[in-house]
ZAMARGU-4260 file (C-alpha; in steps of 0.2 Angstrom, whole numbers, plus 5000, padded with zeros to 4 digits):
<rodrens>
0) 5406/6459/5311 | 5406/6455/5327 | 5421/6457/5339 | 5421/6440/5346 | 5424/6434/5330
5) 5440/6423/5330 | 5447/6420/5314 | 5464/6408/5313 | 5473/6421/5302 | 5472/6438/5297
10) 5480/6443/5283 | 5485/6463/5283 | 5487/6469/5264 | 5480/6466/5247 | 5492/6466/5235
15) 5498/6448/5226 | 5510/6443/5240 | 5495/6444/5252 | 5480/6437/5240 | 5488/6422/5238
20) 5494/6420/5256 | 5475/6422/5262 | 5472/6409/5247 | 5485/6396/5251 | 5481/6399/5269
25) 5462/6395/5265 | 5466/6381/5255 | 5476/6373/5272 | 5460/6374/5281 | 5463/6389/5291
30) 5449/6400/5294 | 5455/6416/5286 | 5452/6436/5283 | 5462/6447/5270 | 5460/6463/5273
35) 5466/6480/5265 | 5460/6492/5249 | 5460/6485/5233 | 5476/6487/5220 | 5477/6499/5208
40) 5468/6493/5193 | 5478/6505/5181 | 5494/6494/5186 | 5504/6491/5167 | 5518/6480/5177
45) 5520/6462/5175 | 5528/6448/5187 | 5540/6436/5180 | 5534/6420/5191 | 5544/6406/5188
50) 5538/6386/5189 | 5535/6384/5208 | 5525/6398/5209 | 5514/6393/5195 | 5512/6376/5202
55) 5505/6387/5216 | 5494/6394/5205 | 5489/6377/5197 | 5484/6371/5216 | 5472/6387/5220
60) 5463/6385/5203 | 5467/6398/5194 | 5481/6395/5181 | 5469/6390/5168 | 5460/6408/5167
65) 5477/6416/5167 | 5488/6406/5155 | 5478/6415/5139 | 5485/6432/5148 | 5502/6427/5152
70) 5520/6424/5139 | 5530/6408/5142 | 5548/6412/5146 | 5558/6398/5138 | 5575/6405/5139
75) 5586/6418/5150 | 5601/6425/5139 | 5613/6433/5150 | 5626/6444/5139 | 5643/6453/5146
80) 5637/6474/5142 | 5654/6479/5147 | 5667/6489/5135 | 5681/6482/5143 | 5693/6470/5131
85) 5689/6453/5138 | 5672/6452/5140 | 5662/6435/5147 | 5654/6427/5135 | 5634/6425/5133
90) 5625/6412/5142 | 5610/6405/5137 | 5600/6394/5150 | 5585/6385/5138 | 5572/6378/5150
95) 5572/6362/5137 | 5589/6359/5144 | 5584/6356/5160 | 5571/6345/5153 | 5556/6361/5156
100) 5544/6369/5143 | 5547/6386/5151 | 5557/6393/5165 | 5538/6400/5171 | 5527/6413/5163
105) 5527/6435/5163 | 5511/6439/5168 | 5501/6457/5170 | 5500/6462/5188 | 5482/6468/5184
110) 5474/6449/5177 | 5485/6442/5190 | 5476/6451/5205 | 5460/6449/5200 | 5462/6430/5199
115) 5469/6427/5216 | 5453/6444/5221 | 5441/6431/5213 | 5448/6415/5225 | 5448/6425/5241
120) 5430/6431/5239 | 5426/6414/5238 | 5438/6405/5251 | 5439/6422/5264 | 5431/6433/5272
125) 5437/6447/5261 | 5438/6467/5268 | 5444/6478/5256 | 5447/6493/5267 | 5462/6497/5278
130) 5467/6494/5295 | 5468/6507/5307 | 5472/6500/5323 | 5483/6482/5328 | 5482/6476/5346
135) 5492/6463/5349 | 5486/6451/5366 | 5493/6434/5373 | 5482/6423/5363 | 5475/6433/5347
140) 5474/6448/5339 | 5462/6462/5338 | 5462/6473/5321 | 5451/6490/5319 | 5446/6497/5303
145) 5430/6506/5298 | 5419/6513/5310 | 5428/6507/5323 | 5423/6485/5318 | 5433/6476/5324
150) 5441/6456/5319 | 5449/6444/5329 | 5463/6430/5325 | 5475/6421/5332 | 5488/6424/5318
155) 5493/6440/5307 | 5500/6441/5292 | 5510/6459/5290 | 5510/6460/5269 | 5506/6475/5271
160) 5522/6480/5262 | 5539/6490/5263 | 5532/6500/5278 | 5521/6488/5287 | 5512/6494/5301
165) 5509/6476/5306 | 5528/6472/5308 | 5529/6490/5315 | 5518/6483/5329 | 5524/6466/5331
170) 5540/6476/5336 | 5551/6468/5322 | 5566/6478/5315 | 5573/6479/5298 | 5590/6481/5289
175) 5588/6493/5276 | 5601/6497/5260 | 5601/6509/5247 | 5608/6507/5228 | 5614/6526/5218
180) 5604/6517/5206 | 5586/6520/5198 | 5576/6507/5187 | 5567/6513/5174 | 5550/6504/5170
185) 5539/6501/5153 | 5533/6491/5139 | 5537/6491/5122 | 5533/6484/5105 | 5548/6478/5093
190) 5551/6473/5075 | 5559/6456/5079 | 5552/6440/5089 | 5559/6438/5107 | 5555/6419/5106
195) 5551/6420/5123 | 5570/6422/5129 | 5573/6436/5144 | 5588/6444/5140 | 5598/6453/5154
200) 5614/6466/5148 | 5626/6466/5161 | 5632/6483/5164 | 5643/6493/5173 | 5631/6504/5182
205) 5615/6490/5179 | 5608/6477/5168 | 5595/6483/5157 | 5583/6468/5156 | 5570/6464/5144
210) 5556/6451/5148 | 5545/6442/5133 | 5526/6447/5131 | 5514/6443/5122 | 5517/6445/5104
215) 5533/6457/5099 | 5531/6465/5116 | 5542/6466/5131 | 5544/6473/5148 | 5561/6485/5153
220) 5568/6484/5168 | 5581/6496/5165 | 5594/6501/5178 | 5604/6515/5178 | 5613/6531/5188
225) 5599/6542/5194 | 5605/6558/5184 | 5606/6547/5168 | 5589/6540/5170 | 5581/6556/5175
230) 5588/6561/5156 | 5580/6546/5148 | 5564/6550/5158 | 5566/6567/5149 | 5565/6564/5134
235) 5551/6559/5121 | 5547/6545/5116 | 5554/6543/5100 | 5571/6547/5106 | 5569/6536/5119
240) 5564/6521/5110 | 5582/6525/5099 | 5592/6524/5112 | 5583/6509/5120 | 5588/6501/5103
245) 5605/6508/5103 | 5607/6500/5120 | 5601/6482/5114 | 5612/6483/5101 | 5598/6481/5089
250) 5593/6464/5098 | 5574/6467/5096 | 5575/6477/5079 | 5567/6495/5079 | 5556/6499/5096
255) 5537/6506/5095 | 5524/6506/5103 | 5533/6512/5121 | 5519/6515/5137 | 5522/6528/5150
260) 5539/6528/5157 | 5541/6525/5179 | 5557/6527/5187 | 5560/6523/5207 | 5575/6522/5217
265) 5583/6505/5220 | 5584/6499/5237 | 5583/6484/5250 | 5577/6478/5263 | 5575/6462/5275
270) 5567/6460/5292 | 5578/6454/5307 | 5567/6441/5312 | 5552/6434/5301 | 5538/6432/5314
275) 5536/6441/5333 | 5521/6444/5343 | 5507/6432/5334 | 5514/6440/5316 | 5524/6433/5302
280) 5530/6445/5288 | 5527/6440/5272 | 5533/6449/5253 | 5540/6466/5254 | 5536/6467/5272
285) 5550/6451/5273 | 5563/6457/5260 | 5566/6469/5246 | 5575/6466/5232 | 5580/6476/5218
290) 5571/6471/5200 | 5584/6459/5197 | 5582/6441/5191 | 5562/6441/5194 | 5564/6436/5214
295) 5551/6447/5221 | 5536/6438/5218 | 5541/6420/5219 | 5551/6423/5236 | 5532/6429/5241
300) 5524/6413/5234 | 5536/6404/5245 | 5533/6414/5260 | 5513/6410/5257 | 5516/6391/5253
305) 5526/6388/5268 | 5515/6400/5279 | 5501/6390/5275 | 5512/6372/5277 | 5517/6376/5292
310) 5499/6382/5301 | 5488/6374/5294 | 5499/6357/5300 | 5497/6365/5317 | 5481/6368/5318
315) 5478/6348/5312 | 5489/6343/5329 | 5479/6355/5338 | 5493/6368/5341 | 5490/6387/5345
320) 5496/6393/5326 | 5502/6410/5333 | 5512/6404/5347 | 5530/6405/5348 | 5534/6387/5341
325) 5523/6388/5325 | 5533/6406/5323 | 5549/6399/5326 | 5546/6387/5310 | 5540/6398/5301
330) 5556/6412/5304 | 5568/6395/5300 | 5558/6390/5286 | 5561/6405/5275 | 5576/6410/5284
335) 5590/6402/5273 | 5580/6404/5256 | 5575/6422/5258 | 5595/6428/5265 | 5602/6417/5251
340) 5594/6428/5237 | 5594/6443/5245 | 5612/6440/5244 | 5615/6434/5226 | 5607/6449/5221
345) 5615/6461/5229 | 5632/6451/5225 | 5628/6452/5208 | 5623/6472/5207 | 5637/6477/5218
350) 5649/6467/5207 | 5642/6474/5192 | 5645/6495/5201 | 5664/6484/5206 | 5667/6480/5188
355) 5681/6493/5187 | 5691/6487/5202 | 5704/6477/5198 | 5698/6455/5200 | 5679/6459/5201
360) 5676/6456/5182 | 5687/6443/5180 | 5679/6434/5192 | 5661/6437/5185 | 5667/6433/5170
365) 5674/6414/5174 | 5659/6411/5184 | 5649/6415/5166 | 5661/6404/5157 | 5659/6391/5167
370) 5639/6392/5165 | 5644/6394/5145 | 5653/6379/5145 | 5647/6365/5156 | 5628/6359/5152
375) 5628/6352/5171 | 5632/6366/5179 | 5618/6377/5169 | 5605/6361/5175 | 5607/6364/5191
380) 5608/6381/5191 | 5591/6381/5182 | 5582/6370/5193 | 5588/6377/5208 | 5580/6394/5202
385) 5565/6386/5197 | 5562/6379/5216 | 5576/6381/5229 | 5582/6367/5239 | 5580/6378/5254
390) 5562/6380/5252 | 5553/6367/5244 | 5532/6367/5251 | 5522/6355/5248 | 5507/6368/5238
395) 5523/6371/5225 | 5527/6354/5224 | 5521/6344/5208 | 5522/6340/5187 | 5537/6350/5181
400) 5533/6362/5167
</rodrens>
């Protein structure tokens, strides 16, 4: 491809959050590249997305070939896993409530990203190598990957994840966290129906989660010290299944069936400024989150849907898409909706590691008795989860589910 090329955006990274932002940019009109390797087609996890996204998904055309793959999540049961003597009760949020069919859908990484693979052969120009060289210029762009070729645009996408290179260039700074938590990863089989209700244990050092799949299956998240999951990692699989169980309180019935075990360190993360230089950041390049309420993924559908919003309204007007306004709109856009989770979560994990100080978990627990016992509150509380007031574009918009 030729140098002189000029594309309107170049997306850096392959994974989900930046498929569908070269797709949603594509589908605004704007002339558009994704380029890095291809995921890993062994991937076993799965991606809670909830109704906006899937709306998303509904607008790129591809919702229909990955609905026979994924598990409607109808209901989100939170339940008080402390031992202390007055515990919160369980709050169940029923999508029906809030006048739903499903909260969104749990679907496998791998169907997932060889959906959104399929759109951008077809809508981009689609390089499935990596970058090794980003120069940025006063009015584009120039990215070098094999054999020294080059590509030209006038705005980049860094989704190049936790340790962009592209937000490295762009000069934008992070703020970065750690947890003395690990999370524990699988999927399992069990003896009794989930009836597609995510359930969350709220622990002292974690919740333990389990998200429906198909049939009796579900997906563990489950967070714990390092030390104690390095045991659980340890052990075979028959004894870890038993105390899986023993920790759901026989929730699911008897557990089989269990896959290979991943651990990782939790951690966060969140860029100071969400576009710089011609680049905006975009999934874990933005913001990350522990594995804590399924935000991941939708906040990167956001970040893509307004991304695409926002330029391809600016190249209608005949703006320059990467200049410093479209940037600006794009950094205020995702601004309030990406610090306001990031913050929730890590409220909620820190309070959870709190739990013994004195006031913490009485306060946790009147927040949950006030969700228990007012059907307003839970509404709102569901459909603000489903598509934030703060972030609200127009390719998420659409029939509720």
């Amino acid at each position: 491809m030729a140098g002189q090329d000029i594309f309107d955006v170049a997306v850096i990274g392959a994974g989900p959050a930046g498929l569908v932002a070269g797709a949603a940019c594509a589908m605004s009109g704007l002339r558009t590249v994704v380029i890095g390797p291809p995921s890993n087609p062994l991937d076993r996890r799965t991606s809670a997305l909830f109704g906006g996204s899937i709306e998303l998904l509904k607008k790129l055309d591809i919702w229909a070939r990955l609905q026979a793959h994924s598990e409607p999540i109808t209901g989100i049961r939170i339940v008080d896993g402390s031992k202390h003597l007055l515990r919160a009760p369980e709050v169940l949020f029923e999508a029906r409530e809030a006048g739903f069919e499903a909260f969104g859908y749990n679907i496998p990484n791998v169907p997932l990203t060889e959906a959104l693979e399929a759109v951008c052969q077809g809508s981009t120009t689609r390089i499935p190598v990596a970058v090794s060289r980003i120069d940025i210029g006063s009015e584009n762009v120039t990215l070098t990957y094999r054999d020294d070729a080059t590509i030209t645009a006038r705005l980049v996408v860094a989704a190049d994840g936790r340790r962009s290179a592209a937000r490295t260039a762009a000069g934008i700074d992070v703020a970065s966290w750690t947890y003395p938590q690990s999370a524990i990863v699988a999927t399992f089989h069990h003896q009794r129906d989930h009836h597609g209700v995510s359930t969350e244990l709220h622990r002292p050092v974690g919740p333990l989660t389990v998200v429906p799949g198909p049939g009796k299956t579900s997906n563990l998240v489950w967070i714990e010290e390092p030390e104690e999951a390095k045991r659980l990692l340890a052990l075979d699989d028959s004894a870890f299944e038993h105390e899986l169980g023993q920790a759901l309180k026989g929730l699911l019935g008897s557990i089989s069936g269990l896959t290979p075990r991943q651990a990782f360190p939790l951690s966060g993360q969140s860029a100071r400024i969400l576009a710089k230089n011609r680049v905006v950041v975009a999934g874990e390049a933005a913001h990350v989150i522990p594995p804590i309420g399924a935000q991941g993924l939708n906040l990167s559908c956001r970040d893509a849907a307004t991304l695409a919003e926002i330029a391809g309204e600016a190249k209608t007007r005949g703006e320059d898409i990467g200049g410093d306004a479209v940037l600006s709109r794009y950094d205020s856009a995702r601004k309030a909706d990406i610090g306001t989770r990031i913050f929730a979560i890590d409220l909620l994990n820190r309070s959870l590691l709190s739990s013994h100080i004195p006031g913490v978990n009485l306060a946790r627990g009147l927040g949950l008795f006030a969700l228990a016992s007012s059907s307003t509150l839970r509404t709102q509380v569901m459909r603000e989860g489903i598509l934030p007031s703060a972030s609200r574009p127009a390719l998420m918009s659409g029939g509720e589910m």
